[in-house]
MARBA-3410 file (N, C-alpha, C, O; in Angstrom, 1 decimal):
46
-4.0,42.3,4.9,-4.0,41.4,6.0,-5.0,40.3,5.9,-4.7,39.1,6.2 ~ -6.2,40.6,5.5,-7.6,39.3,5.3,-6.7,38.6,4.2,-6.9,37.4,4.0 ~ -5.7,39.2,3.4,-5.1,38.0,2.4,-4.5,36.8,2.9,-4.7,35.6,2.7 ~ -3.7,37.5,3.5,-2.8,36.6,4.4,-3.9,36.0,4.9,-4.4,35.2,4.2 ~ -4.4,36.1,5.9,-5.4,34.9,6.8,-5.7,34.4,6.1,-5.8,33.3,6.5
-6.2,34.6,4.9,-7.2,33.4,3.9,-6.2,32.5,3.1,-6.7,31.4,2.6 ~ -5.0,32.7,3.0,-3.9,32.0,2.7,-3.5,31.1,3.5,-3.0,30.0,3.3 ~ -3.8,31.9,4.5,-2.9,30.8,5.8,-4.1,29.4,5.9,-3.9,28.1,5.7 ~ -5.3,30.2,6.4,-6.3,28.8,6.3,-6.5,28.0,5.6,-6.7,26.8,5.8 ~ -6.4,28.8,3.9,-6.4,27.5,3.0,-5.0,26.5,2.8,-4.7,25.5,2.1
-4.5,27.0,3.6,-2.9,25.8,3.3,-3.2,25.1,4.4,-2.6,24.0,4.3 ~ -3.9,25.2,5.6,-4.1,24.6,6.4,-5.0,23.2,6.7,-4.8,22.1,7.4 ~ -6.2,24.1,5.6,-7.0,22.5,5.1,-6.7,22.1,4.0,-7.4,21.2,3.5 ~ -5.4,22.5,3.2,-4.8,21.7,2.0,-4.2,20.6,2.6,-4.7,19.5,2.5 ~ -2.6,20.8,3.5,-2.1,19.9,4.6,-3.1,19.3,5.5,-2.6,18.3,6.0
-4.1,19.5,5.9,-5.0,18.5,6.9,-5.6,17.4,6.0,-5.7,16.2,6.4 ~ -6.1,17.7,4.7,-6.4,17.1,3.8,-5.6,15.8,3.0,-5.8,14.6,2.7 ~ -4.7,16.7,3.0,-3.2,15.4,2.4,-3.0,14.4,3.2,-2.9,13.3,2.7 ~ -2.9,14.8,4.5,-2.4,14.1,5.8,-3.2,13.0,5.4,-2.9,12.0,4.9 ~ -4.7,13.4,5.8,-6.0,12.6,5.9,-6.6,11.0,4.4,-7.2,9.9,4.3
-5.6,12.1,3.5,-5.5,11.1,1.9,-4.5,10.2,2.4,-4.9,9.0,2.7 ~ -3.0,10.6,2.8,-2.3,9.5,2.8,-2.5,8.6,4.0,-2.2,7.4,4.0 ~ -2.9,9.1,4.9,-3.7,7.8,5.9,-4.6,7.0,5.7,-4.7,6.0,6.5 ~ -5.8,7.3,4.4,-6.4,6.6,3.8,-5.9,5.6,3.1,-6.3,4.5,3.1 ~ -4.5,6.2,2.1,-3.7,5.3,1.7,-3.4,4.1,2.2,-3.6,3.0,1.8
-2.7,4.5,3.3,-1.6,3.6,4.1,-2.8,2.3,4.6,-2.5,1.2,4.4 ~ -4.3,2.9,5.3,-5.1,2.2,6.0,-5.7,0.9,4.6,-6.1,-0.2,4.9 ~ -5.7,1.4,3.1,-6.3,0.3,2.3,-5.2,-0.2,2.1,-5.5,-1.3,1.7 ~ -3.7,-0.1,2.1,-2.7,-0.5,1.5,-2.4,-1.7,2.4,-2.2,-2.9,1.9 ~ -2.4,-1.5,3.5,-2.3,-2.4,4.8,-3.5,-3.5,4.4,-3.3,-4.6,4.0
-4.6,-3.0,4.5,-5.7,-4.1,4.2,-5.5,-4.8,2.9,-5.6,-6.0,3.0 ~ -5.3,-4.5,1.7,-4.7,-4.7,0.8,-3.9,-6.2,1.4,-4.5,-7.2,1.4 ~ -2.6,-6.0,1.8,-1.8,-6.6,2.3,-1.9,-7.8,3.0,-1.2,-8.8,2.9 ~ -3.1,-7.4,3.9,-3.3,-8.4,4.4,-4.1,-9.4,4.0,-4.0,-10.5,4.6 ~ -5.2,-9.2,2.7,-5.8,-10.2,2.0,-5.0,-10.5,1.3,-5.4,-11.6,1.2
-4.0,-10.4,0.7,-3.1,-10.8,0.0,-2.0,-12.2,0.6,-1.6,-13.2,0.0 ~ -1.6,-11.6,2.0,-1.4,-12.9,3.1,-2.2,-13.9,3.3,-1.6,-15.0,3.5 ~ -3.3,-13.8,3.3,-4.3,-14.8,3.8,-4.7,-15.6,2.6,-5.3,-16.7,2.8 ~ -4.4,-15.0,1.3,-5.0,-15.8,0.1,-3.7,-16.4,-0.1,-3.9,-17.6,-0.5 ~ -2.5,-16.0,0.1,-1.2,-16.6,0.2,-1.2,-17.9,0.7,-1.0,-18.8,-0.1
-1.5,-18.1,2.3,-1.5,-18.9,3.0,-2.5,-19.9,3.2,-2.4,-20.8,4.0 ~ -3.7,-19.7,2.0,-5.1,-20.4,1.8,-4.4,-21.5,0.3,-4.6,-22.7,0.1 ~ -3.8,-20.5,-0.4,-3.6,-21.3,-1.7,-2.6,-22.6,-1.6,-2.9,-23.3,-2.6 ~ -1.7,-23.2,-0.8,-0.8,-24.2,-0.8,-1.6,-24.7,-0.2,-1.5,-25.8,-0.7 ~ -2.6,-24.8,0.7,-3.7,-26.0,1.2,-4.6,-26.2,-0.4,-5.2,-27.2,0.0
-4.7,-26.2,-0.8,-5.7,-26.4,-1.8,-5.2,-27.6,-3.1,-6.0,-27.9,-4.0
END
């Protein structure tokens, strides 16, 4: 039975972890993005 519990918790901070990576993702990806717009929109003035 302690097996089980210790299985269950570690899959729990495996999935809290992932979640936590791909929102990291998404948050530089977006920022990414958006410098990429701005240097877009800087370069035909020049």
């Amino acid at each position: 039975m302690k097996h089980l519990a210790l299985i269950a918790c570690a899959a729990i901070v495996f999935l809290a972890g992932c979640n936590t990576v791909k929102g990291i993702g998404r948050d530089i990806s977006g920022g990414g993005q958006a410098v990429s717009g701005a240097a877009k929109s800087v370069h035909p003035n020049m």
